[in-house]
N, C-alpha and C positions, 0 to 999 in steps of 0.2 A: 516730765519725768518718764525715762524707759523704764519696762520690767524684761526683765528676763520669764519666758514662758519654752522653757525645755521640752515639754510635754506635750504641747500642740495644745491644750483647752483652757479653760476659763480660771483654771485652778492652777499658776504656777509650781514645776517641779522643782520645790527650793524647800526646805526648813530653814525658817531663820532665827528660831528661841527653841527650847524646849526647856518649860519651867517645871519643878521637883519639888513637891508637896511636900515638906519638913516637919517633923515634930515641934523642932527648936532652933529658930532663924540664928540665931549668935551661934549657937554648937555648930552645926551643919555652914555657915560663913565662915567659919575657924578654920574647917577641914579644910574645905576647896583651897583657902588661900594656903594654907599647910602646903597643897601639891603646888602651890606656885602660880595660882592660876588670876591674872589680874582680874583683881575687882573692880567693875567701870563705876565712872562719879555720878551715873546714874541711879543706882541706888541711895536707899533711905530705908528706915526704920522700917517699914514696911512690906519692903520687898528689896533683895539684892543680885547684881546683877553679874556674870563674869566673863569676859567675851575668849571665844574658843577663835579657833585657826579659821573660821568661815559661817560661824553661828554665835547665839549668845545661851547664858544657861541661866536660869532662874530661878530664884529660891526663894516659897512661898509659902505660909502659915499652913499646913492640909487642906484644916479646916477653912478656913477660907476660899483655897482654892477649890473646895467640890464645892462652895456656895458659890462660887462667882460663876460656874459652869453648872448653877443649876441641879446640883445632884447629890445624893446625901454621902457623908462621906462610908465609905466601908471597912475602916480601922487597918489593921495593921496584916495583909495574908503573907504568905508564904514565898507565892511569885505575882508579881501583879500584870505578868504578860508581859513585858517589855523589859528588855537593856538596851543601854547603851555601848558604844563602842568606841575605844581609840585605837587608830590601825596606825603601826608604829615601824619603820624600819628594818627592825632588823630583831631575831630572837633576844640577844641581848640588849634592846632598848625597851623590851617586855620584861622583861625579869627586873630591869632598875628601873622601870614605870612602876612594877610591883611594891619594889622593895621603899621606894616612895612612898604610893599609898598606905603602906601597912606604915610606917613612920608618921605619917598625918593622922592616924585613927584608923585605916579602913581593915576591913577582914576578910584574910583572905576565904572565897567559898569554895574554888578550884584552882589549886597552883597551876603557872604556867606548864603548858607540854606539847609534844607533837601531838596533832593532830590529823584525823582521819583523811582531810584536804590538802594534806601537804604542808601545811602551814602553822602557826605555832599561838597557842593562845591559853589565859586563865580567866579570871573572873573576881573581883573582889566588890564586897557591898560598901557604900557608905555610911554617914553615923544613922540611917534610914531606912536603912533596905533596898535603897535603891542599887541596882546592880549595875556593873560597869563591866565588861569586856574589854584586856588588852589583848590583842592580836597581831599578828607577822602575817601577811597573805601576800608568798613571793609571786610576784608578775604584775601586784599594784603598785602602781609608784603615788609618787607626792609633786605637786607642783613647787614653784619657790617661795612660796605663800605657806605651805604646810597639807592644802587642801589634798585629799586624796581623788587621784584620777584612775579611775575604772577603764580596763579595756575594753 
């Protein structure tokens, strides 16, 4: 088996999951599949899976997941330091990415708008807090796969 090592070192330049600590695995499974996004048959009760354009996303009890990682959980803050992002086409494939998510559950936290970079973006949370960025950043494109290719 080959790996891809982008990076040059021992640590492949690749994310291939990013799992999302959940209050309530049926609530938070409802969303996702709400935006349309295939549930793989790898899930189970216990954990579910949904595969993106080049990664997978996973949804996991919180609490479980700061025990599986060793670490107590720290409830519910404000920002937890991180979002996500989907970088999308075109202005108007953010605004009905939007109008999407707030139809599945989500809320919005920053309507779409121009931004400082030229480019166009908002913000909405899921049923968790977790934060998602849609975005327009004209001069990236997308390969025929969906993946986004960086100049």
């Amino acid at each position: 088996m080959t790996t891809t090592n982008t990076g040059g070192g021992a640590v492949p330049a690749r994310i291939s999951i990013i799992t999302l600590g959940v209050a309530d695995l049926a609530r938070s499974s409802a969303f996702y599949e709400a935006l349309g996004w295939p549930r793989a048959s790898a899930s189970s009760a216990e954990i579910v899976w949904f595969r993106t354009a080049d990664s997978v996303l996973g949804l996991f009890p919180a609490d479980e997941l700061a025990a599986d990682a060793g670490i107590p959980p720290i409830g519910e803050p404000a920002f937890r330091g991180v979002t996500m992002g989907i970088n999308l086409e075109s202005e108007r494939a953010v605004d009905e990415a939007m109008t999407a998510a707030v139809a599945a559950g989500a809320s919005v936290v920053k309507p779409p708008k121009a931004t400082s970079w030229g480019g166009y973006s908002g913000y909405f949370e899921d049923p968790d807090g977790h934060l998602w960025e849609l975005a327009h950043a004209p001069g990236f494109a997308f390969s025929g796969t969906g993946q986004l290719v960086l100049p």
